[in-house]
C-alpha positions as CSV (number, residue, x, y, z in Angstrom):
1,X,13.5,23.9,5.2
2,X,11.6,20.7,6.3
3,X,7.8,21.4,5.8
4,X,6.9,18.7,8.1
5,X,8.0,16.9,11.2
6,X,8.1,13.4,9.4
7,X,11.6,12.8,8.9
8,X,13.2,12.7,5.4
9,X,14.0,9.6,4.0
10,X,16.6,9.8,1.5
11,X,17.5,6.6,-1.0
12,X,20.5,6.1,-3.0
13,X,19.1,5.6,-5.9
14,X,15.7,8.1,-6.1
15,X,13.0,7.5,-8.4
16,X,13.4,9.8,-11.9
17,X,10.5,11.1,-13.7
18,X,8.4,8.9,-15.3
19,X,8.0,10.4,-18.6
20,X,12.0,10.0,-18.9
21,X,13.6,7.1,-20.1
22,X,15.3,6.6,-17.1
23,X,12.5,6.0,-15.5
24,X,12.2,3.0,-17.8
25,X,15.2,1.5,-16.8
26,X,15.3,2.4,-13.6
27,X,12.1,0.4,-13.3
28,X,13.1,-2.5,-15.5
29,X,16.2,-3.3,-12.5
30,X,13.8,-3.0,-9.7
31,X,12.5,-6.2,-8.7
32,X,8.8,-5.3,-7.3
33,X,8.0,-3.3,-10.7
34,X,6.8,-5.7,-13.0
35,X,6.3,-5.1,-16.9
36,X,2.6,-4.7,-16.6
37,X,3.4,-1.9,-14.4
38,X,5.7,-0.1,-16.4
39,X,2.9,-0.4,-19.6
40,X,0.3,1.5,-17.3
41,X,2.5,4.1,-16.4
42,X,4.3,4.6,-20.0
43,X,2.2,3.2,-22.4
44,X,5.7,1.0,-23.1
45,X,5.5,-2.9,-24.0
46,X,8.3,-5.4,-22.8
47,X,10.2,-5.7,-26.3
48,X,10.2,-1.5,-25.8
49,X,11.6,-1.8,-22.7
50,X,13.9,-4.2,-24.0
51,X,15.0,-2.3,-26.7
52,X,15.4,0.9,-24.3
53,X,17.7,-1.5,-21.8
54,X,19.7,-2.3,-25.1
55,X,20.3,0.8,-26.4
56,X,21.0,2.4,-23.2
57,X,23.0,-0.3,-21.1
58,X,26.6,-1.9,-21.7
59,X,26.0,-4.8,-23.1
60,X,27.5,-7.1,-20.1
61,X,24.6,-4.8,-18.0
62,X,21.9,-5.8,-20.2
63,X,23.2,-9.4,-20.7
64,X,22.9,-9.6,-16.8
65,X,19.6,-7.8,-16.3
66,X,18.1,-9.8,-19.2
67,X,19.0,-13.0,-17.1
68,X,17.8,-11.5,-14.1
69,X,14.3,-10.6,-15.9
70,X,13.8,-13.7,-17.1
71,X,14.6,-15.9,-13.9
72,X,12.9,-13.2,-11.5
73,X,9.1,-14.7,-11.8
74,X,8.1,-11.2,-10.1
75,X,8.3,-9.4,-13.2
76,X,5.5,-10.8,-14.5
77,X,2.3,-10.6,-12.5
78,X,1.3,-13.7,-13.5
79,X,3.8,-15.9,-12.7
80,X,4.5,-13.7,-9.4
81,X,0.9,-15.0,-8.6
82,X,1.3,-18.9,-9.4
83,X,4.9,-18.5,-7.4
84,X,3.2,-16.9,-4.3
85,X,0.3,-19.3,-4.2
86,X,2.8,-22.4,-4.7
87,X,4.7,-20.9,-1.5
88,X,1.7,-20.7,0.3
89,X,0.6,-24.5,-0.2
90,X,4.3,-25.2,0.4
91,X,4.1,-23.4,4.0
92,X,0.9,-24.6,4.6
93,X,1.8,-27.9,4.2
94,X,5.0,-28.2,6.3
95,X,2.7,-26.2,9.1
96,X,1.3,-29.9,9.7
97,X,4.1,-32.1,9.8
């Protein structure tokens, strides 16, 4: 029974518990989620979450989500920042031409 009038939303994929370790990985494909994140929540550096992917993913799944990490700038907060602001003076720029 719904206990509000707010319809459900319902995802493929729903978020697991965080103190699992699919949690982990579950984090470590999403894109917006970067490692900084996943070290509040878990307490879990990026060579752990690498070595969780490892262990737990075929390796032709961790070969491609270890090339995705590392060209995806947004997994690092950082870079996410410098990539965002160079977008912005890109935009901004091209607004006057």
């Amino acid at each position: 029974m719904k206990k509000s009038k707010a319809p459900e939303t319902r995802v493929k994929n729903p978020e697991p518990n965080v103190k699992s370790p699919d949690w982990v990985i579950w984090a470590a494909w999403a894109d917006r989620i970067t490692f900084e994140e996943i070290k509040k929540k878990t307490g879990k550096s990026e060579s752990d979450v690498i070595k969780i992917m490892r262990r737990n993913l075929k390796p032709s799944s961790f070969r491609l989500w270890r090339e995705r990490a590392k060209r995806k700038s947004i997994k690092h907060r950082k870079k996410f920042i410098l990539e965002r602001n160079n977008l912005r003076k890109k935009i901004n720029k091209n607004d006057f031409i």
